[in-house]
C-alpha positions in Angstrom: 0.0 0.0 0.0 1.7 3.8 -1.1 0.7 6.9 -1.2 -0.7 7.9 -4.9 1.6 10.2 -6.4 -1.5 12.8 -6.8 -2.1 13.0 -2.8 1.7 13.5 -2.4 1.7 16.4 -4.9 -1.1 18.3 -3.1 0.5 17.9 0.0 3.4 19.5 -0.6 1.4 21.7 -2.1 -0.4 23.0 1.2 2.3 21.8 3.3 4.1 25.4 3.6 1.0 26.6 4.4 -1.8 24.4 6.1 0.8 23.6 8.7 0.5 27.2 10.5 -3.0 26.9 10.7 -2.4 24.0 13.4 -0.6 26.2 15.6 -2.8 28.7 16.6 -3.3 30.9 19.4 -6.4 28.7 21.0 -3.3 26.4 22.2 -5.5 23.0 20.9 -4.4 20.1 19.8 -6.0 18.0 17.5 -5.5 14.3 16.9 -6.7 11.1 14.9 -7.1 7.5 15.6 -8.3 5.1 13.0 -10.7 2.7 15.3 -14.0 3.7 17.0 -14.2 4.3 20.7 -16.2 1.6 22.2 -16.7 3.5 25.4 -14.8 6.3 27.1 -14.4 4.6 30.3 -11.0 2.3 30.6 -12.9 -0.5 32.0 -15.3 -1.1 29.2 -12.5 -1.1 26.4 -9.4 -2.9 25.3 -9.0 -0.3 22.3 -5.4 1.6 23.1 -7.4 4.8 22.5 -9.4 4.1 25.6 -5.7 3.3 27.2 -3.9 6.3 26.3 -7.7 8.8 27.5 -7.6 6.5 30.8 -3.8 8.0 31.8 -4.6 11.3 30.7 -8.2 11.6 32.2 -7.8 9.1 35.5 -5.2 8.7 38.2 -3.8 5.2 40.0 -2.8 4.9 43.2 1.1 5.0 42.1 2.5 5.2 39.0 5.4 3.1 37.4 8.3 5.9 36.2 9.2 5.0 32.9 12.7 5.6 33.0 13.7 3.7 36.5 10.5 1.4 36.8 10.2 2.1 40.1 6.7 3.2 41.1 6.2 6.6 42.2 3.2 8.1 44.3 0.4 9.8 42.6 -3.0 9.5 44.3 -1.5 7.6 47.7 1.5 9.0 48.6 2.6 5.3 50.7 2.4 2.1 50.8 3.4 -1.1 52.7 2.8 -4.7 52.4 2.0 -6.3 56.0 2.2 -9.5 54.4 1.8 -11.2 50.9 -1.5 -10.6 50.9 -2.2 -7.0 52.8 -1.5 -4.2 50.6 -1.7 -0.9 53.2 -1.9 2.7 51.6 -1.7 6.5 52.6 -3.9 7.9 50.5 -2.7 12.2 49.3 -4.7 14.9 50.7 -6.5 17.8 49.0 -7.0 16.1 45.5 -10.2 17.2 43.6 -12.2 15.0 41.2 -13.4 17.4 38.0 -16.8 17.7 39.4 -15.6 19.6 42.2 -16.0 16.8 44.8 -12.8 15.8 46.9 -11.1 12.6 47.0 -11.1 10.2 49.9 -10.8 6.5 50.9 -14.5 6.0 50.1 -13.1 6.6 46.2 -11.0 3.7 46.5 -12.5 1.4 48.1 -15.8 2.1 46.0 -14.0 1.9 42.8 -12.3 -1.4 43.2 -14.8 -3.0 44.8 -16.6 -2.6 41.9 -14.2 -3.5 39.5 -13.4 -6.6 41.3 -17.3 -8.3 41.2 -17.4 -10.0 38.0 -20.9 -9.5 37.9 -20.2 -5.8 36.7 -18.6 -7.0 33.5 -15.6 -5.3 33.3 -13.8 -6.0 29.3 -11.0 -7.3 31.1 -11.7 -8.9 34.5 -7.8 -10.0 35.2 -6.5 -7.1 36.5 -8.7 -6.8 39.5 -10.1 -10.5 40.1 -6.9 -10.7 42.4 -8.5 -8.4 44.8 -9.9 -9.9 47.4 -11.9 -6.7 49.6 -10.6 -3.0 50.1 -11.8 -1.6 53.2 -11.8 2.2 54.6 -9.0 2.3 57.6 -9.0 6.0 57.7 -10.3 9.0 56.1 -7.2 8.8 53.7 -5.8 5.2 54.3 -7.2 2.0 52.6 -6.4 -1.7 53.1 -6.6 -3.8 50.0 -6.5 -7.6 50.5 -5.5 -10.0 47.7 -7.1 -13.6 47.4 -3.5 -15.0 47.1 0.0 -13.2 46.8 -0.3 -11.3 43.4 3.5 -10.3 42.6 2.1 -8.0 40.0 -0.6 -6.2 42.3 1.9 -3.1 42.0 2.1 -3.1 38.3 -1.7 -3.4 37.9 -2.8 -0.6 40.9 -0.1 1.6 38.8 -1.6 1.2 35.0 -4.9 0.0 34.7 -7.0 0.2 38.2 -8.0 4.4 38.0 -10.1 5.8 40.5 -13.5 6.9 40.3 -15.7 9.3 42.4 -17.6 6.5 44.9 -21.0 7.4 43.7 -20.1 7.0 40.1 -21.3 3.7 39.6 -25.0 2.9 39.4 -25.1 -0.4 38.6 -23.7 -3.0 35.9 -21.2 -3.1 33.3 -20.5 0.9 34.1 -23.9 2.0 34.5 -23.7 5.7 36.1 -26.1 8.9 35.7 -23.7 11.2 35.1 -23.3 12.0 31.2 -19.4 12.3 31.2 -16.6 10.4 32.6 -15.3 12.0 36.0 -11.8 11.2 37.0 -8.9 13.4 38.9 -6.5 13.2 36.2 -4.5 16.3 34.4 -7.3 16.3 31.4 -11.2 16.2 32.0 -14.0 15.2 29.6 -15.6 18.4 27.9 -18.0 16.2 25.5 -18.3 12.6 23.9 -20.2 11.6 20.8 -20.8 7.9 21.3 -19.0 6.4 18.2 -17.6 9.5 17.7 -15.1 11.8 18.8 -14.8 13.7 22.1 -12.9 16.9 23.5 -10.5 16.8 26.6 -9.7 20.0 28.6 -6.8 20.7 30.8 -8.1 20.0 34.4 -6.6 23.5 36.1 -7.5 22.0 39.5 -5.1 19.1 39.2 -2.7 18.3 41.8 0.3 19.5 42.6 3.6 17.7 42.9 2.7 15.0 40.5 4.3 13.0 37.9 1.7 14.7 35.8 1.7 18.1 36.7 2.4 21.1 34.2 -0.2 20.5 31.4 0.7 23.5 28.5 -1.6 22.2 25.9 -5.3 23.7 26.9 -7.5 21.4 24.4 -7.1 17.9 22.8 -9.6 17.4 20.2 -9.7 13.7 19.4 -11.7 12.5 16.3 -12.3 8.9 15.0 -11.2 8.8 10.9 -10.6 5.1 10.2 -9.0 6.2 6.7 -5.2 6.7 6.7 -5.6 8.9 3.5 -7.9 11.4 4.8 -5.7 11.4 8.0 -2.9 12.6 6.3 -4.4 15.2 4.3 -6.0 16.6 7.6 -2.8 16.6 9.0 -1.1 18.7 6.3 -3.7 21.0 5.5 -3.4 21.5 9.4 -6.9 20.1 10.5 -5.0 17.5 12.7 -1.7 18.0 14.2 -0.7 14.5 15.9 -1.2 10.8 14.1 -0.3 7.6 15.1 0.1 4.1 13.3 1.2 5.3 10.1 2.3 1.7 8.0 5.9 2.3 7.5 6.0 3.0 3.2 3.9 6.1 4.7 5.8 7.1 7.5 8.9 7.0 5.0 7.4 9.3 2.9 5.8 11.5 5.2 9.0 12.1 6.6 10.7 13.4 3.1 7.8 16.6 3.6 8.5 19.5 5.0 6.6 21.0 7.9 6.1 17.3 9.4 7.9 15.4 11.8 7.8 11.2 12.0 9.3 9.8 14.8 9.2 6.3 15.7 10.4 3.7 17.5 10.3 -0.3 19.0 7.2 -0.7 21.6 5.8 -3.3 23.9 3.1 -4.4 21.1 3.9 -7.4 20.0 2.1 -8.9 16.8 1.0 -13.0 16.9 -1.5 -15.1 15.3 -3.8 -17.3 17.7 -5.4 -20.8 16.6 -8.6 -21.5 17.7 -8.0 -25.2 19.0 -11.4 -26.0 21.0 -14.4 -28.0 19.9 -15.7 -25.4 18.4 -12.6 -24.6 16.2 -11.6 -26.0 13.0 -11.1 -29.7 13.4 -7.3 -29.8 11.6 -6.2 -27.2 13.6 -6.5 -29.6 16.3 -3.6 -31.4 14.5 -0.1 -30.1 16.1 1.2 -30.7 12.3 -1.1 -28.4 10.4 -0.3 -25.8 13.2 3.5 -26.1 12.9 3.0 -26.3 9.1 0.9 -22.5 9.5 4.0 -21.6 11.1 6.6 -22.7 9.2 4.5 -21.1 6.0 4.6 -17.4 7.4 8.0 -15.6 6.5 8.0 -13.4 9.9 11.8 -11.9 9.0 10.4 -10.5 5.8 7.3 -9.0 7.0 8.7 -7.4 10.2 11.7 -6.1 7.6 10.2 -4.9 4.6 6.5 -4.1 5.8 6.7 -2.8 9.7 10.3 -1.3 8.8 12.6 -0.1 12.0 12.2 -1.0 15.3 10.7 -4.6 15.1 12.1 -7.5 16.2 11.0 -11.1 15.3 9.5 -12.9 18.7 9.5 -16.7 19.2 7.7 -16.4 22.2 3.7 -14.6 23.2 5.7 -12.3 25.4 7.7 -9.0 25.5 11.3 -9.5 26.4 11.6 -6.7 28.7 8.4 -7.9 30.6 9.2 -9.4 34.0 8.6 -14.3 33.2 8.9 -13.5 29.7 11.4 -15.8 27.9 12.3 -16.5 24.0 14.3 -19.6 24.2 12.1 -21.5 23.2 10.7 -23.7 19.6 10.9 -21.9 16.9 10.1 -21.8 13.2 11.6 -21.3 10.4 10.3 -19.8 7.2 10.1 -23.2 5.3 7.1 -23.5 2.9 8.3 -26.8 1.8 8.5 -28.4 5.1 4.4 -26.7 6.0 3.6 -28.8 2.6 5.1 -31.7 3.9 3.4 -31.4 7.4 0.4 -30.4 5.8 0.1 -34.2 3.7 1.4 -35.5 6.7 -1.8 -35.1 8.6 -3.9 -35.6 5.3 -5.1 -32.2 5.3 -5.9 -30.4 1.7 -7.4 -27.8 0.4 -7.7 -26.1 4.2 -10.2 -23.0 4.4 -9.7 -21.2 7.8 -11.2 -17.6 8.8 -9.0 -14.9 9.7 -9.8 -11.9 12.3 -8.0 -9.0 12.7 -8.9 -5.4 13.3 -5.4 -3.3 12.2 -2.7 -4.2 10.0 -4.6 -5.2 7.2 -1.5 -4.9 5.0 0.2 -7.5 7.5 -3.2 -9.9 7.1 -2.6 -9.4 3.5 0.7 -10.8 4.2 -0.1 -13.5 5.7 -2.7 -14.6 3.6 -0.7 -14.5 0.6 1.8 -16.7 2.6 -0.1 -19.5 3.8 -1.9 -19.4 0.0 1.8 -20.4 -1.1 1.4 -23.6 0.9 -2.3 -24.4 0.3 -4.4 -23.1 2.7 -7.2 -20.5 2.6 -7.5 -18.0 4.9 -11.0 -16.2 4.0 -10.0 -12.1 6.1 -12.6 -11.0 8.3 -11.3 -7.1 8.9 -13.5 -5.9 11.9 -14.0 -3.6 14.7 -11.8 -4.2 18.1 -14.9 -5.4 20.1 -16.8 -7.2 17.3 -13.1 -9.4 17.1 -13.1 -9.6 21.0 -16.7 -11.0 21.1 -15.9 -13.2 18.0 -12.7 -14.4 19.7 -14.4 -15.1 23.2 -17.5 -17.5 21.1 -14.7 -19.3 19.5 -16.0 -18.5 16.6 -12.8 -18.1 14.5 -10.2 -20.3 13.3 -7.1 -17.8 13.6 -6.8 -14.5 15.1 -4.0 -11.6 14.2 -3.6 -9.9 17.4 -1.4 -6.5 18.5 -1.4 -6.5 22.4 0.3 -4.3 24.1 -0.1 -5.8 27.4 -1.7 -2.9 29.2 1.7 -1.4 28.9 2.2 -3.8 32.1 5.9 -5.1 32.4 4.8 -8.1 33.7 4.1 -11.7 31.6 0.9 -12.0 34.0 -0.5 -9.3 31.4 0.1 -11.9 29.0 0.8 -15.3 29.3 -3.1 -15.7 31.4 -4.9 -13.7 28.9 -4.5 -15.4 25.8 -3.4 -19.1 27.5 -4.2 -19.2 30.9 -8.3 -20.0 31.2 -9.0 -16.3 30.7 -12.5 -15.1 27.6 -9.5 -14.6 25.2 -7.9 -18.2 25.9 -8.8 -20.2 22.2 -6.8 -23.1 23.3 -7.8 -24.1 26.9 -4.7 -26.3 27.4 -5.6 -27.2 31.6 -1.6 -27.2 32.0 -0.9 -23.8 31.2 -3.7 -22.6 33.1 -2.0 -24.3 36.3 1.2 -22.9 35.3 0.2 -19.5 34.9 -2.1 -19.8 37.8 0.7 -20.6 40.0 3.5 -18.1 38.1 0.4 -15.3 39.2 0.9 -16.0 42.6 4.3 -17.1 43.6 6.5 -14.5 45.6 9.6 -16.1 45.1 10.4 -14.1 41.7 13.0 -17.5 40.5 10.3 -20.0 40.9 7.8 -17.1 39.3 10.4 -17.5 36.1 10.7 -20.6 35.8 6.9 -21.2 35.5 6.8 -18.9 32.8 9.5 -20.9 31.1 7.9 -24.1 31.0 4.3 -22.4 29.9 5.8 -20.1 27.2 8.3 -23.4 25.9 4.6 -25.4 26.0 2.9 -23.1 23.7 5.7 -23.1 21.5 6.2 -26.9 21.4 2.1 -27.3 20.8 2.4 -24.5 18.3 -0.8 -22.7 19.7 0.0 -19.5 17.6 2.4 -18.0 15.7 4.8 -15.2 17.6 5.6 -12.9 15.0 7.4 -9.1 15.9 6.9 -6.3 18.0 4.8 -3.8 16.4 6.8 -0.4 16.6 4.9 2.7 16.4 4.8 5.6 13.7 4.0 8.9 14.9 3.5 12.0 12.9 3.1 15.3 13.9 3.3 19.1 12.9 6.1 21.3 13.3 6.1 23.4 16.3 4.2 20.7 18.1 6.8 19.3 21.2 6.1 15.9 22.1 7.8 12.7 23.0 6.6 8.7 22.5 7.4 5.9 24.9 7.5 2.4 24.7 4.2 1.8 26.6 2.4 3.9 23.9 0.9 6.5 25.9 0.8 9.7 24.9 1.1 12.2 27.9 -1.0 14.9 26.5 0.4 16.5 29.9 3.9 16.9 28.6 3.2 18.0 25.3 3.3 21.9 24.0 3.1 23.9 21.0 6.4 26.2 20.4 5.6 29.9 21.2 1.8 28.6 22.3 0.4 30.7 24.7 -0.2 28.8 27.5 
């Protein structure tokens, strides 16, 4: 997929021009993501959109510093384990939630207490089903007690578990009567259009002597446009200013422009194709054969080289390196189309037609069709919204599944390992010993004996080829001169530390 010459031309045409427009006085700053919001609440989405709003909109109770890892204090200012299980916390005085009201242990405890009953349907019940009951032990002091030791209890209260007023709630799967999110974050809601886009403004209550203090930019203006062309012309007729998830024969040629800046780089994501091996699945897929053939038929070098570009490496196991239990010595496959036509007759299996899900990439689905057509299977694309794939994925209702998780931005292979192979909706394999072994990896202390359980689960799916590991995804950004801002790893954008050049702030 390129750019046609004729949308290049016009946007060097306007580029001297439309580019100033961005910058203006009103100090906004408007962005574009290609996939519909499901809901603007973090707990009712897996979509990284929903992600990046949740850090810029909501506060945790710490928050994991992205250059030392350590965790730093953001809405409770200490913390101390009484034992494996007893999480005690000092909770910061004189914060304000947006609506005006003031934060206090009753927040807490209401908020995860409610995201811990499954019965109020949170999209991803993992990371608070360790929680065992939160109780009030002081106007600002909470007890949180875990079911079992949870080594990554931290890494969860830092990332995904953001506090709510404790009268938000109403009822299940985030009912509430109040029309916008409320959180205590640097950014508050100014509008949502269901489906649509919404409008953040800079929270001038928010606390001081935070990791997230000193919002500049006044405004984000954040609108859904699925189509990468009409992205890019927005941005340089200067109707948008920041874009993310350019494909990389875009981003090279963006880059060549003047007026734009494309920076990218290697991120947690990591890119893998899941087989649906239960009784609902396709019945050859429930042949190890034909799933080692499917991955010796993929060339993962080439597509991570030539179509993701810089900053990708090829994985061999359903983990990111850097994340605490995750290993990559382990089986891997070469790119051998003759020995996938060999396993393939093998196990007697001809003329295979399997379904394919995926929801971004669709040049990499491309890929990968055209790759496994080379050995003789069929793989019929179904290219489909986030939660549409996520329900599909949870019936069992496809044969393989292209997935891009990022983890949660978690640095921890419990963000991983149990979602997609440990029992969890998203598990299309339901192999009994890897839900032991990541069961137990979830709640051992002894960080060695944590490892090694990890090992063994991650060599198991290899050895069973239950999917196919393929690269970390990295990320292209593009943006307009004059705009400051800086990408990390986890993929959040801290709308907080960006700034226009000369803006008036």
């Amino acid at each position: 997929m390129t750019l046609r010459p004729l949308f290049l031309a016009a946007a060097l045409a306007c580029s001297s021009t439309g580019l100033a427009h961005a910058q203006a006085a009103d100090n906004t700053l408007r962005f574009a993501y290609n996939q519909t919001l499901e809901s603007p609440n973090p707990y009712f989405t897996t979509l990284r959109l929903g992600v990046i709003i949740g850090r810029n909109v909501w506060d945790t109770l710490m928050a994991r510093n992205a250059e030392t890892g350590e965790f730093d204090p953001l809405l409770a200012t200490e913390w101390t384990w009484a034992d494996d299980t007893t999480l005690d916390l000092t909770l910061r005085d004189g914060v304000k939630f947006h609506d005006g009201s003031d934060f206090d242990a009753d927040d807490v405890v209401a908020t995860l207490s409610y995201v811990a009953d499954p019965a109020n349907g949170i999209v991803s019940q993992q990371i608070a089903s360790w929680i065992a009951s939160v109780e009030k032990t002081g106007p600002l002091s909470v007890r949180i007690k875990a079911k079992a030791p949870t080594p990554a209890a931290m890494e969860y209260l830092s990332t995904q578990l953001a506090i709510f007023p404790s009268d938000y709630f109403t009822g299940p799967q985030g009912a509430t009567a109040t029309p916008l999110p409320v959180g205590t974050g640097p950014y508050r809601f100014e509008s949502y259009t269901p489906g649509g886009g919404l409008v953040l403004k800079r929270f001038d209550g928010y606390l001081a002597d935070s990791s997230k203090e000193g919002a500049q930019v006044e405004t984000v203006s954040i609108r859904i446009v699925p189509d990468i062309q009409t992205q890019l012309a927005d941005l340089m007729s200067g109707g948008l200013d920041l874009i993310m998830g350019l494909p990389r024969d875009q981003a090279d040629q963006l880059g060549q422009m003047p007026g734009v800046q494309v920076v990218s780089g290697e991120t947690m994501r990591i890119v893998f194709l899941q087989m649906n091996t239960t009784e609902t699945g396709q019945e050859a897929l429930k042949d190890k054969r034909v799933r080692q053939a499917i991955n010796h038929a993929i060339d993962r070098k080439a597509i991570s080289e030539n179509l993701v570009g810089e900053g990708s490496r090829v994985i061999n196991a359903i983990c990111f390196e850097q994340q605490f239990g995750c290993v990559q010595d382990v089986t891997s496959y070469d790119y051998d189309p003759e020995k996938a036509k060999a396993l393939l007759a093998e196990a007697g299996v001809s003329g295979l037609n399997v379904s394919l899900a995926a929801y971004r990439e669709r040049h990499i689905s491309e890929a990968i069709i055209n790759y496994l057509s080379d050995v003789g299977i069929t793989a019929n694309l179904q290219f489909m919204q986030p939660a549409a794939m996520r329900d599909a994925m949870r019936a069992h209702q496809v044969d393989l599944m292209q997935n891009a998780w990022g983890a949660y931005s978690m640095f921890d292979a419990s963000a991983t390992a149990p979602v997609y192979f440990g029992g969890q909706p998203d598990d299309n394999n339901l192999d009994p010993q890897l839900k032991t072994l990541f069961d137990e990896a979830g709640t051992t202390m002894d960080a060695e004996k944590r490892k090694a359980l990890y090992a063994e689960g991650f060599k198991k799916i290899a050895d069973e080829a239950y999917a196919v590991p393929m690269f970390t995804l990295p990320i292209y950004y593009a943006g307009t001169e004059g705009l400051n801002f800086q990408t990390y790893p986890d993929e959040i954008l801290r709308f907080w530390e960006m700034s226009w050049t000369d803006a008036a702030n």
